[in-house]
N, C-alpha and C positions, 0 to 999 in steps of 0.2 A: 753104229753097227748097221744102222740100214743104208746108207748113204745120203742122210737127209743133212743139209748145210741150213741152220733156221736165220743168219742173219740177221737179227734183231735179238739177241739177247739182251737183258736188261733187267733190274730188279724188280720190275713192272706187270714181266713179264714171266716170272717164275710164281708159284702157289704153293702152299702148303693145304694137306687135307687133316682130318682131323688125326689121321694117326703118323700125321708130319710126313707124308711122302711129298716128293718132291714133281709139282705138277707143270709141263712147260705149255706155253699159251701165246697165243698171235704168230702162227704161224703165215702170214699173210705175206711175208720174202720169203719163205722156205723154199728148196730146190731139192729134187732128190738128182744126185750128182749119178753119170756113168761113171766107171775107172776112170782116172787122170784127166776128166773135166774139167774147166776152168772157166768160172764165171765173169764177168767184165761190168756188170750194171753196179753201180749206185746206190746202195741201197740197207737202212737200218737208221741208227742213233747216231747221232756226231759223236758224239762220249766215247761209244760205244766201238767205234768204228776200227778195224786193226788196218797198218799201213797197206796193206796191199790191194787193199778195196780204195782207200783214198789215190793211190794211185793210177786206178785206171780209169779214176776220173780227171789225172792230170795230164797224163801222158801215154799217147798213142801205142806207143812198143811196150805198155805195161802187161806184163805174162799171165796178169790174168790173178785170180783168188779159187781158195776152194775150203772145206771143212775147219781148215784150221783158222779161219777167221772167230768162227766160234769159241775157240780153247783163247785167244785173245780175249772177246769179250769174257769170257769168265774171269781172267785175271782182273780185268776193269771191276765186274761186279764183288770179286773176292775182297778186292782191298777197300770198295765204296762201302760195302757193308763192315767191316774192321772197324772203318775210322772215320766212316761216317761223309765223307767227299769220296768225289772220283780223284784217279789218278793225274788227267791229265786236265784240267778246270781251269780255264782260265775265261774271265769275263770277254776278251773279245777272242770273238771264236776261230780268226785268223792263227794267233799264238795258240789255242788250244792245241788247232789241226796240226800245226808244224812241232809240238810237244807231242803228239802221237809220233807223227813219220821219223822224230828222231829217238821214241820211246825214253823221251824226256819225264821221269819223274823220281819222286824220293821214299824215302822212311824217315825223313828229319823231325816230322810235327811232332811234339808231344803226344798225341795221341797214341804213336807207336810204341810209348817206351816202354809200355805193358806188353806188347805183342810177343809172342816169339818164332823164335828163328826158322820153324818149320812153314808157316804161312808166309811168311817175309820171302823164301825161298820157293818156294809154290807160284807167288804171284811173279819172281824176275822170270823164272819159266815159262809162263803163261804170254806174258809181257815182250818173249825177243820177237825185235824188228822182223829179221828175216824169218818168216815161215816154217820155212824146210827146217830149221834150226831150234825149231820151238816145240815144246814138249805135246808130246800125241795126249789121247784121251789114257791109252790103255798103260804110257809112262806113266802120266797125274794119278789115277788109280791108286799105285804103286808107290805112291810118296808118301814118306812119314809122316805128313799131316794126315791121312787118311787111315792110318793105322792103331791111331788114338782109340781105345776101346772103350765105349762108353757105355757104363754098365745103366742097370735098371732103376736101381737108385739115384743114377745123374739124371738122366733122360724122363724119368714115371712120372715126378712132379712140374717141369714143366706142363707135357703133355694135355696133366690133367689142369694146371692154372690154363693152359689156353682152349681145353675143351671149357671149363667151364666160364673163361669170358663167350667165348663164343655164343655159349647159350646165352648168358645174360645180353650181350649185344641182340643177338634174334630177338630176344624180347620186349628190347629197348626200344629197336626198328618197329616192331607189330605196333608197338604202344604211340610210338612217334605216327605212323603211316593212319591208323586208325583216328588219331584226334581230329581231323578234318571234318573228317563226316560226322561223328559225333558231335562237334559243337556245331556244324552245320542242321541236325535233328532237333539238339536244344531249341535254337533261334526258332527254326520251324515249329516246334510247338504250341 
């Protein structure tokens, strides 16, 4: 909505706070784009990357990128968090890149057979090659999967199982960070 392009999307890169909202971070490629701007650098995650940014690091007359590079990676990060790999992985990262530019990937693992059709459908959206063709933020909104209504009973108990690791991690941290010194005052004694 603002015109900001953050190009590094990533699961790395997204946060939760404690009442689960969703916090975005490293913004160190962000751009905030004019109308019909078009960026040309290099720039984010290999994984992560949608064809049209790898392409204008191949080729001269490439038209360039803009927001919707992002609605890509989210498809990447939608399906990595699913099922656990990214989309397009491959150990040498040559075949990775060329599984991107050709939007080379599946649903086949086992992992999917539990999934259903509304995320599965989200992500080939997220995922087209061409740009211009690929579902906006304000279409993704608007898709079944986001329509799932989760009441206070699904959602109260996680919630509170991760506020209350949270705390117990905090305490873990102090208790871990503070033995140092402490057995360092023992010895000195």
């Amino acid at each position: 909505s603002k015109n900001i392009v953050h190009r590094d999307l990533k699961p790395e890169n997204i946060l939760l706070d404690d009442s689960l909202n969703v916090k975005i971070t490293d913004f160190g490629f962000a751009r905030r784009l004019k109308d019909g701007e078009k960026l040309f650098d290099l720039c984010g995650t290999p994984g992560y990357l949608a064809p049209e940014t790898l392409k204008c690091n191949m080729f001269e007359d490439a038209p360039g990128y803009s927001k919707e590079v992002d609605i890509w990676a989210c498809g990447v990060i939608m399906f990595t968090l699913l099922v656990g790999c990214p989309p397009f992985w491959h150990r040498k990262q040559m075949v990775m890149l060329r599984n991107i530019m050709e939007g080379k990937y599946s649903f086949t693992s086992p992992e999917w057979a539990d999934i259903s059709e509304d995320p599965k459908d989200l992500i080939r959206k997220c995922l087209v090659v061409d740009p211009s063709k690929r579902i906006t933020v304000t279409e993704a909104l608007k898709h079944p999967f986001f329509n799932t209504v989760l009441f206070e009973q699904d959602i109260g108990p996680l919630k509170r199982s991760l506020s209350a690791k949270s705390r117990r991690l905090s305490r873990i941290a102090d208790l871990a960070l503070n033995v140092p010194e402490k057995v360092r005052l023992t010895r000195g004694a």
